[in-house]
N, C-alpha and C positions, 0 to 999 in steps of 0.2 A: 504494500500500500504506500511505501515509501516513494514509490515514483507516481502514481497519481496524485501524490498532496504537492509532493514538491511540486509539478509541472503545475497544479493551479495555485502556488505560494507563489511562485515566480512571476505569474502573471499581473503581480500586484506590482511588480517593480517597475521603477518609467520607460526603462525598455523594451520591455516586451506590455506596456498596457494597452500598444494599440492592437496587439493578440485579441483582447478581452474583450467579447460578448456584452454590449450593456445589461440587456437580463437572459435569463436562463433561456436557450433556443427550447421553444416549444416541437411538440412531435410535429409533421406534415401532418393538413389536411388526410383524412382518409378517403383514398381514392374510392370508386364504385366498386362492388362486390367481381362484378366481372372483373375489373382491371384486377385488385386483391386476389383473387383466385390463379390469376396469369404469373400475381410476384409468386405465392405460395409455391406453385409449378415449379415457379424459376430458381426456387432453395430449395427444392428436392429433387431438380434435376442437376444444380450444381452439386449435391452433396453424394448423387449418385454418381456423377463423372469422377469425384474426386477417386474412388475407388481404382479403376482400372490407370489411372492418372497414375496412379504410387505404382502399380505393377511392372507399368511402360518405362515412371523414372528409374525404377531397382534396376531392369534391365537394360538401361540407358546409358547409369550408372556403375555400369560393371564391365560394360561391353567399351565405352570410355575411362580405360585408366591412362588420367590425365597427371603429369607431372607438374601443373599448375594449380588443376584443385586436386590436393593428391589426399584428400581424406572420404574414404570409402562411404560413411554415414553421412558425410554432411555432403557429400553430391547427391546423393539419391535424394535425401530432405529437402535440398537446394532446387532440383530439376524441377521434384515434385509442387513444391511451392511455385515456379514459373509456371509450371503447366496448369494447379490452380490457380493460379494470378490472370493467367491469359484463358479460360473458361468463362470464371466470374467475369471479366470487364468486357469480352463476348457476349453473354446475356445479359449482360447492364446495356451496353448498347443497343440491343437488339429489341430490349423494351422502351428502351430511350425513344428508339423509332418510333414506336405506335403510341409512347407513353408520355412527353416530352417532358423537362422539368427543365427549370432556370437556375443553370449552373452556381452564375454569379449569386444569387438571393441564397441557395443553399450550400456556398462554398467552397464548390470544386475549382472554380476558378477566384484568385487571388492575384495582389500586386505582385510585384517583384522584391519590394521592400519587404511586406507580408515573410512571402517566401523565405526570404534569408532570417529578418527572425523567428520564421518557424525551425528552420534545421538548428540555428544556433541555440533555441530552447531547447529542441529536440537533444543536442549534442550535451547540455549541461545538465540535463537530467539524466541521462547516464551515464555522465561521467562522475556527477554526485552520487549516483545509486552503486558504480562500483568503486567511488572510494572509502563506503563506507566498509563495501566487503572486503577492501585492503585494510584497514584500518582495522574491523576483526581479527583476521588474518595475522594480521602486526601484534596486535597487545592482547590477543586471547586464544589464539592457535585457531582459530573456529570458521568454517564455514556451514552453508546453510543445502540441506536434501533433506529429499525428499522422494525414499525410496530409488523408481527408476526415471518418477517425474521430471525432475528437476533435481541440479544438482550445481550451485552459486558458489562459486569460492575464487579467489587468486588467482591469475594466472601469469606466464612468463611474457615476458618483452616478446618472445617468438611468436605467439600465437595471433600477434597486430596486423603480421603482412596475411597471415592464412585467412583472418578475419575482412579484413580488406578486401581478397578475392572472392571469398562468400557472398559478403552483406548484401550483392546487389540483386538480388536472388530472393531475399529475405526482403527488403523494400518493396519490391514490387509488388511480392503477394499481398504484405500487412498494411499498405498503401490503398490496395484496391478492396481490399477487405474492408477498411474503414469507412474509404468510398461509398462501396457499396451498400454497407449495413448503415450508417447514421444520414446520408445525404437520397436516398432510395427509400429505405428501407426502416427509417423511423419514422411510423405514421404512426395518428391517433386513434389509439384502440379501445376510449371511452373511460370508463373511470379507475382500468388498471393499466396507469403507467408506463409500468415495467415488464408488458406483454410484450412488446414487440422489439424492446433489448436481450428480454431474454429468448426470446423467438431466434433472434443474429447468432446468442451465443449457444444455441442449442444446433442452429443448421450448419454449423462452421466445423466444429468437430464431431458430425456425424456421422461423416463417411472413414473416418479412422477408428472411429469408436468400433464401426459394422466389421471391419477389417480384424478390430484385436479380437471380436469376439468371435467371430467365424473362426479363426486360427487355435483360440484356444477351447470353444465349445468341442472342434475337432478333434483338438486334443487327449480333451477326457473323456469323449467317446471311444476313441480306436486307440490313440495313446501316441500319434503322432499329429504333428502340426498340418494344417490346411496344405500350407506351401513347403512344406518340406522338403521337395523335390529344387525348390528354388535357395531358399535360406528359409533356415529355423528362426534366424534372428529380426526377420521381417517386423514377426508383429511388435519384438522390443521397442525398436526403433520411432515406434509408432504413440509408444507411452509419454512423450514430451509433448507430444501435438496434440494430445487429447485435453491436456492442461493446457497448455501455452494458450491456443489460441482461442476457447474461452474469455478467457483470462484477460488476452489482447482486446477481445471484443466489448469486454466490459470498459477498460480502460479505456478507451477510445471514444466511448463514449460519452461517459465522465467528463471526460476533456473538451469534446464536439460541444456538449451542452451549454460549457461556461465559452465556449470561442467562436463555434462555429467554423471549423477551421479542419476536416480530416487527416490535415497529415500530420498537426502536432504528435499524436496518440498512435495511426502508423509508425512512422519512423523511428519512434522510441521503441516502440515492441518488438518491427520490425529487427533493431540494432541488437536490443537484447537477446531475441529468439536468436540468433545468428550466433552471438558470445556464449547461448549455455549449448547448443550444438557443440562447435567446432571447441573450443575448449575441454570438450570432456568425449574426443574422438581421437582415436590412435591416428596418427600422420603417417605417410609411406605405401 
């Protein structure tokens, strides 16, 4: 929660106040039941692409050993995320056609001023969020997991160029994600609120949810994995995204409400999803 407060603490300072929303963005009008019925479609057909999406990236993945992204999991995660990044912003446009909506009123489009201090908040909130995990690190041995979830701690000077070659991979998806779910896909659903955030953060990691449970349902029936034939460690792989981007969704939105702004809340998530990836994957 340390990076959602600070990113709206920040917003208080004279530099980034013109970030700041005068009041809270309310939901989008709710469109007609037909049009709603069309988004509903459109997040259970992206949540179903996302499936075969991960199988294409493993085998993408594998079949490119790259001496530039030379980390096994965080290509496949990496490809995976392009190829959901470029699905979702396909059906976003695609409704967009029949659907229209006014970018600039809902934020997609922004100055250039905007722009640079959105990256530059963006940039200070995680660099405040992992200097705290230094500073653990430093005066109490400690870092922060969470099973096979997540797993936040230290890392070396080395792992900034591997990070670097990643991140953009990682941007793109948690960019159009936020895109998609707060500037789309936050309409008013009447006197609860929090239906249709949580709706974003329910269709976003649904298709890896189906994936880990198909794999391990599998399991305890016959006593081997779905894809065994491919890799065992498939559905591992898969236990960060099932948190992470939740998680992202919510944040993002958080942020959208007090700014109006999708990429503050992208970009941050996007950076971090990228550092607990490749920091906690074997190199080589």
């Amino acid at each position: 929660m340390f990076v959602l407060f600070s990113a709206l603490a920040m917003l208080d300072l004279p530099y980034f106040s013109e970030l700041k929303a005068q009041t809270d963005v309310a939901p989008w009008p709710a469109p007609e039941d037909k049009v709603r019925k069309k988004m509903l479609r459109s997040q259970i057909i992206t949540a179903a692409l996302s499936i075969p999406a991960y199988l294409i990236a493993f085998a993408i993945g594998f079949l490119l050993q790259s001496s530039f992204w030379n980390q096994g999991a965080s290509r496949v995660i990496g490809i995976w995320s392009l190829l959901c990044g470029l699905i979702t912003l396909l059906i976003l446009r695609a409704s967009q056609k029949k659907n229209p909506i006014d970018k600039a009123e809902r934020g997609i489009t922004i100055s250039k001023q905007k722009l640079i201090k959105t990256v530059v908040l963006a940039l200070s909130v995680v660099g405040a969020s992992f200097m705290l995990v230094y500073l653990s690190d430093y005066f109490f041995l400690t870092d922060y997991r969470l099973w096979c979830f997540a797993t936040i701690r230290a890392f070396d000077a080395q792992h900034w160029g591997m990070i670097l070659r990643f991140v953009p991979m990682w941007l793109f998806y948690y960019i159009i994600i936020s895109i998609s779910g707060n500037c789309s896909g936050y309409i008013d659903t009447g006197k609860n609120k929090w239906k249709s955030p949580l709706m974003q953060m329910f269709f976003v990691f649904l298709g890896p949810q189906i994936m880990i449970m198909a794999q391990y349902i599998t399991f305890f029936i016959t006593g081997k994995m779905l894809l065994d034939p491919l890799s065992g460690i498939m559905g591992i792989w898969l236990f960060p995204i099932v948190l992470i981007l939740p998680l992202s969704s919510l944040i993002s939105h958080m942020i959208y409400k007090k700014t109006k702004n999708p990429y503050i809340g992208g970009i941050i998530m996007g950076i971090i999803a990228c550092v607990l990836t490749v920091t906690n994957t074997l190199t080589g």
